[in-house]
N, C-alpha and C positions, 0 to 999 in steps of 0.2 A: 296772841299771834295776829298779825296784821292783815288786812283782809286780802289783800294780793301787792305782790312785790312789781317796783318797776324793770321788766328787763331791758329797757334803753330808753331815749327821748334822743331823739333825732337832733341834732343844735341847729343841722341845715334844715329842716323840714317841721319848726315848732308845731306844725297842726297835723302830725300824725305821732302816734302813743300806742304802747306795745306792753301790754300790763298781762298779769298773770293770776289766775284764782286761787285760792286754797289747795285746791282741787285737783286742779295742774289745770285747765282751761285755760288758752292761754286767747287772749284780745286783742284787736289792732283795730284802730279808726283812725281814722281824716277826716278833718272835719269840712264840708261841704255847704256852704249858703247855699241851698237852694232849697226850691219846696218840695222835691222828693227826695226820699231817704231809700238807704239799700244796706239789708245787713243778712246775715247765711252762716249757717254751722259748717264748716269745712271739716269733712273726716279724712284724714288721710291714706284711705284705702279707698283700691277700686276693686276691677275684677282681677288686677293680676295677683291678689292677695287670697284669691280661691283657692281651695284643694281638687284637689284631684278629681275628687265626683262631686265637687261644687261651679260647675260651669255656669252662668249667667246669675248666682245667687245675690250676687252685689248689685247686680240690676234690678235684681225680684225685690229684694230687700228695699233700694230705693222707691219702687213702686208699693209696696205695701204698707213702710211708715202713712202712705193716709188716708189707710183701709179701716181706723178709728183707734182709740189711746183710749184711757181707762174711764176720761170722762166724755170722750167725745166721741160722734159716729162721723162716716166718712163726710155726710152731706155738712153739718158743723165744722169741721176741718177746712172744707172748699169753702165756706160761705162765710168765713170769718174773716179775712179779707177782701173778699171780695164784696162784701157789705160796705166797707168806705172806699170804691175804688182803685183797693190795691192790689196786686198781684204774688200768687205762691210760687214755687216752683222747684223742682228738684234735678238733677242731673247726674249720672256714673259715668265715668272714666277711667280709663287702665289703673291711674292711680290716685283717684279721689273720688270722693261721694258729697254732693253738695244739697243740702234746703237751702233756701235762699229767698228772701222774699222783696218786693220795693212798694211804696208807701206814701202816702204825706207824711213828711217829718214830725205830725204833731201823734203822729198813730206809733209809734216808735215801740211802747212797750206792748201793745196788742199783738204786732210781729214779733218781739223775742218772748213772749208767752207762751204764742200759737208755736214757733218752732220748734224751745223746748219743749212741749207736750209732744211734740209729732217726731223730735229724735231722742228722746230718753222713756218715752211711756206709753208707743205704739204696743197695741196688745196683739198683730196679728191672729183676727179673729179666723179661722178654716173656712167656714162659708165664704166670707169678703175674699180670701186670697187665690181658694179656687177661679173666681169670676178674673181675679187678675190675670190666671195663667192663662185664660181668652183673649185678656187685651195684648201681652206680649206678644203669643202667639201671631194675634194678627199684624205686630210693628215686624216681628220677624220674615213672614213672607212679605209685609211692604219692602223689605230691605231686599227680597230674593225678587221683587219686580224693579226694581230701579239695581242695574249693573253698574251703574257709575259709583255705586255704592261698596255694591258686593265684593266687587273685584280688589278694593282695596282692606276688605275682612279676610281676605283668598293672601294677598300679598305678604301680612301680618306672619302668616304661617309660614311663608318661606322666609320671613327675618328672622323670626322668633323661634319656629318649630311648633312642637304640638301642645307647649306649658301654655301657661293662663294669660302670657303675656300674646300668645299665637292665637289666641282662641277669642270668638268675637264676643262682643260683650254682653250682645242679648242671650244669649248661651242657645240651644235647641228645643223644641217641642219636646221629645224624652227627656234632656238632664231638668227641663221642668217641674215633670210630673211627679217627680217624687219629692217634690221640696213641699213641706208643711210649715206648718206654726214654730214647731219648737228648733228648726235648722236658722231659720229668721233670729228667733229669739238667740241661738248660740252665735252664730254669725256677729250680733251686735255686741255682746258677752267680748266676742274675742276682738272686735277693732276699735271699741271705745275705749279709749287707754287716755294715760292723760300728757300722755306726748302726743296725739293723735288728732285732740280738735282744737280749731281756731274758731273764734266765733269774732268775724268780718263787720266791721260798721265803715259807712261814707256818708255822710247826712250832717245834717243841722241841730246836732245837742250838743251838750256839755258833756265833757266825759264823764264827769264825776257822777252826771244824770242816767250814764249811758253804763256804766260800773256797778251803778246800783241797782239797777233791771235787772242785766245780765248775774249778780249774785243775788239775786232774790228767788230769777228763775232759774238758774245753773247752778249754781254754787253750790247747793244740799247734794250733787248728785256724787255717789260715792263710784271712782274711777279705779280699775286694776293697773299696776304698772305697766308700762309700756317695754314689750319683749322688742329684742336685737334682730333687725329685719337683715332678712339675708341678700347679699347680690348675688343675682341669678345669672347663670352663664348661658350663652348661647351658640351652639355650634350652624354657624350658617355656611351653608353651602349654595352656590348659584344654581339658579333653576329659572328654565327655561319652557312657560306653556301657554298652551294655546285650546283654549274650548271653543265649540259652537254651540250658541245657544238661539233663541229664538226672538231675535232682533233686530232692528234695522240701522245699526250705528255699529261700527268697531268700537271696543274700550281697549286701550291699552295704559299700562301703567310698569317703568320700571323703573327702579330703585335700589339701594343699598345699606347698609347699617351705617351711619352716623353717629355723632359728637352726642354723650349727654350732657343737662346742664351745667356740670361744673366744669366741663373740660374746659378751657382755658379759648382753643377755639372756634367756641360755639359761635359768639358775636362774627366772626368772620364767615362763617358756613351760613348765618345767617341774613348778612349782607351781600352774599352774594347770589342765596334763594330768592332773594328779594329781587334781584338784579336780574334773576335771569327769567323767573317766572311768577312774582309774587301779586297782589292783588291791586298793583298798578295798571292801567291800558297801555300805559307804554312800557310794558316788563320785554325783553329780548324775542324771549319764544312767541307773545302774542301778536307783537310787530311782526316777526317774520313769519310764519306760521299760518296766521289769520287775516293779519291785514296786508301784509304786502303777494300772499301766495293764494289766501282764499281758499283754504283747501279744510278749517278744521273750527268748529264754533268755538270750542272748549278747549283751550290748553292749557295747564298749569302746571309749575311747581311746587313742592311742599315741603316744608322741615321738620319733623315733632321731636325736638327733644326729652326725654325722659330722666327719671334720677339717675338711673346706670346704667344707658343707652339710649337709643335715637334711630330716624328712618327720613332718608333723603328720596322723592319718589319724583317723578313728573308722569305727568294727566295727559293724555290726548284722546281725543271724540272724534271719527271722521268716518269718513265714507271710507269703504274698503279700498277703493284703488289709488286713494291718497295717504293709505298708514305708510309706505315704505317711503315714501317722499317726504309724511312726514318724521319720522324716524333720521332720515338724514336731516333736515332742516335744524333736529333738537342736537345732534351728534355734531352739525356743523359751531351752533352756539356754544357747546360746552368744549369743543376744542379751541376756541378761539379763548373763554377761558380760561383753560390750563396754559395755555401759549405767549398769550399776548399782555402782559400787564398792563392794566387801567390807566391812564393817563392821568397827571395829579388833579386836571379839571373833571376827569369822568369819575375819579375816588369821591371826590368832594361833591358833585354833586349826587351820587349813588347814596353818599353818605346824608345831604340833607333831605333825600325822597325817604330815607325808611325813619329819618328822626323827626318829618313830621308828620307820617302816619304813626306813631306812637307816641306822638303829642296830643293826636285827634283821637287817639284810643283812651287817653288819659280825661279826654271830654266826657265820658262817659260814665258816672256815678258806679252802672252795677260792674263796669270792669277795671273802674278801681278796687272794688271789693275785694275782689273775686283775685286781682294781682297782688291785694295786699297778702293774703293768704295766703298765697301759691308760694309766694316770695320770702316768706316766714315759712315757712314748714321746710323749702326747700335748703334756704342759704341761715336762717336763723336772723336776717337782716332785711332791712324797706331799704331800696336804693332808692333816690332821690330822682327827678327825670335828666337834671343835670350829672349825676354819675352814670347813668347810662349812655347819654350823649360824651360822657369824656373817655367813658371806657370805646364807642364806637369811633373816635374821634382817631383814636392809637392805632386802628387796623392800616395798616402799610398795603401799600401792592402787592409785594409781593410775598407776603404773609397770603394772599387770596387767590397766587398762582401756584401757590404749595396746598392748601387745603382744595381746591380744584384737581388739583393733581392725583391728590390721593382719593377725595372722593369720588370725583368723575373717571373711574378709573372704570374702563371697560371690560375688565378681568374680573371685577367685584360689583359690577350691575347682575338684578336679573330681571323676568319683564314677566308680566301675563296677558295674553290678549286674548279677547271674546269677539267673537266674529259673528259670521253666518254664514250659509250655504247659498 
């Protein structure tokens, strides 16, 4: 048997490779000159893949792979990179769990050594994991002092409802406390599968250098099949609230359910989030909003697509007696785009402002990784930055006063805001 099958080679993109282990571990690298390296275990579950009385488990879980493994203790785990200047790191999300680490490229197998030991042979010792449920605890009330935060954990639950995908992902002080050693250990049992992980390279090796690491330290590990994930339905209803809390800034945030990834038009919903509020200074809302009205430091737009759904929101921060002015100001931009199509000089350049911020995204070694993997687990495929550019290239006008339409639809927003007295 051969030591892992090729499942594609790119013809346009010779230097990235998507190779598969024994195992079912499945690989993708780009190969990267330069002198730092970046490579991460991608699990493809996050918290939405909890049960019912496993709230925040996929977060605990990621906090305690490096509470110590069967040869190491936690201070060994930290200080194994960080002894030749590289850096660890781990992250949860709705629907993924990430190690990850970056490096000098000559340190290469030090980091896939360290990572398998920390995501296949974490022993979640009880003492180390109790001390965890203090550290979470206290990121949980840091999220209940910052409202810019909260409000959109509060929001989640009016898209989503009360399932795993509504619910925030550091989970509560009580659904906490009753998580031990051996819910960790089942937890891992049940999303290590071997449709599940992608193990991420972007750096300066040979594959064949980078193949043989990764089965020397993965390869042995014996993986259960990969069970049929379910799509999860969601009954939203609009809602409409308003807290006061103990602040001196209004949060408002309203939004609606959105396009997921594969919808066809996603690229458009999100060239037009771009457009209207995205992380340019001259996005729509923050020109009129901010700099031509003066009324709001913070306003944004948002898109997140998910495998089988999605969440359109926009941000605004202001003083109280400029929320309903600003509220018109956002209402005036997104009728002008449901109404008015782009003109073919405003499409085109709309269109080259969000392709060279995903050019300049593409500069960045650890969020190549990080996209090669998302982009493999999600589509089974690495698009190329030229197939993204041709795919945005096809969005028409008024392809973008029809998906305006439907999602800026006023009968299908809903808002939360937090005030004060």
């Amino acid at each position: 048997m051969p030591l892992m099958k090729v499942i594609d080679h790119f013809n346009n993109e010779p230097e990235v490779h998507v190779l598969e282990l024994r195992n079912g571990i499945r690989i993708v690298h780009q190969h990267l000159d330069r002198a730092v390296a970046h490579c991460g275990v991608m699990i493809g579950s996050g918290s939405r893949h909890e049960k019912q009385k496993e709230h925040g488990l996929a977060h605990f879980f990621e906090h305690c792979l490096f509470k110590g493994t069967e040869k190491r203790k936690t201070f060994h785990i930290l200080s194994r990179l960080d002894a030749v200047g590289g850096e660890l790191n781990a992250f949860t999300s709705k629907e993924e769990t990430w190690v990850h680490a970056s490096f000098l490229y000559n340190d290469y197998e030090r980091a896939i050594e360290l990572i398998a030991d920390i995501v296949f042979n974490a022993t979640f010792p009880e003492k180390e994991i109790e001390k965890e449920k203090e550290v979470i605890v206290d990121e949980i009330n840091s999220y209940k002092d910052s409202p810019a935060d909260m409000i959109f954990e509060e929001f989640d639950e009016i898209i989503f409802g009360k399932g795993p995908m509504g619910r925030t992902i550091l989970g509560t002080e009580e659904s906490l406390d009753v998580f031990g050693s051996k819910h960790l250990s089942d937890f891992r049992k049940r999303i290590l599968s071997n449709g599940n992980l992608i193990f991420s390279s972007a750096g300066r090796i040979p594959l064949d250098e980078l193949v043989s690491m990764v089965e020397r330290h993965m390869g042995h590990v014996k993986l259960r099949k990969a069970s049929t994930t379910e799509k999860h339905q969601f009954a939203y209803k609009t809602q409409h609230i308003e807290s006061i809390k103990e602040i001196h800034q209004v949060h408002y945030v309203m939004g609606t359910p959105a396009y997921a990834f594969e919808d066809e038009r996603r690229p458009a919903l999100g060239l037009l989030n771009n457009l209207l509020g995205g992380p340019a200074m001259n996005n729509r809302l923050s020109m009129n909003i901010r700099e031509r009205h003066g009324i709001a430091y913070h306003v944004d737009s948002n898109y997140a697509p998910f495998s089988d759904c999605g969440v359109f929101t926009i941000y605004v921060g202001s003083e109280k007696k400029h929320l309903e002015k600003s509220k018109q100001l956002i209402w005036k931009e997104l009728d002008i785009l449901k109404d008015k199509a782009l003109t073919p000089h405003a499409l085109q350049e709309a269109k080259k402002q969000i392709m060279g911020q995903i050019a300049l995204s593409h500069d960045s070694g650890s969020a190549i990784m990080f996209n090669l993997a998302k982009s493999l687990m999600l589509f089974g495929q690495i698009d190329t930055l030229q197939e993204v550019f041709r795919r945005l290239q096809l969005i028409k006008s008024d392809e973008l006063v029809e998906v305006a339409r439907e999602i800026f639809d006023p009968n299908k927003m809903s808002s939360i805001t937090y005030s004060y007295k």
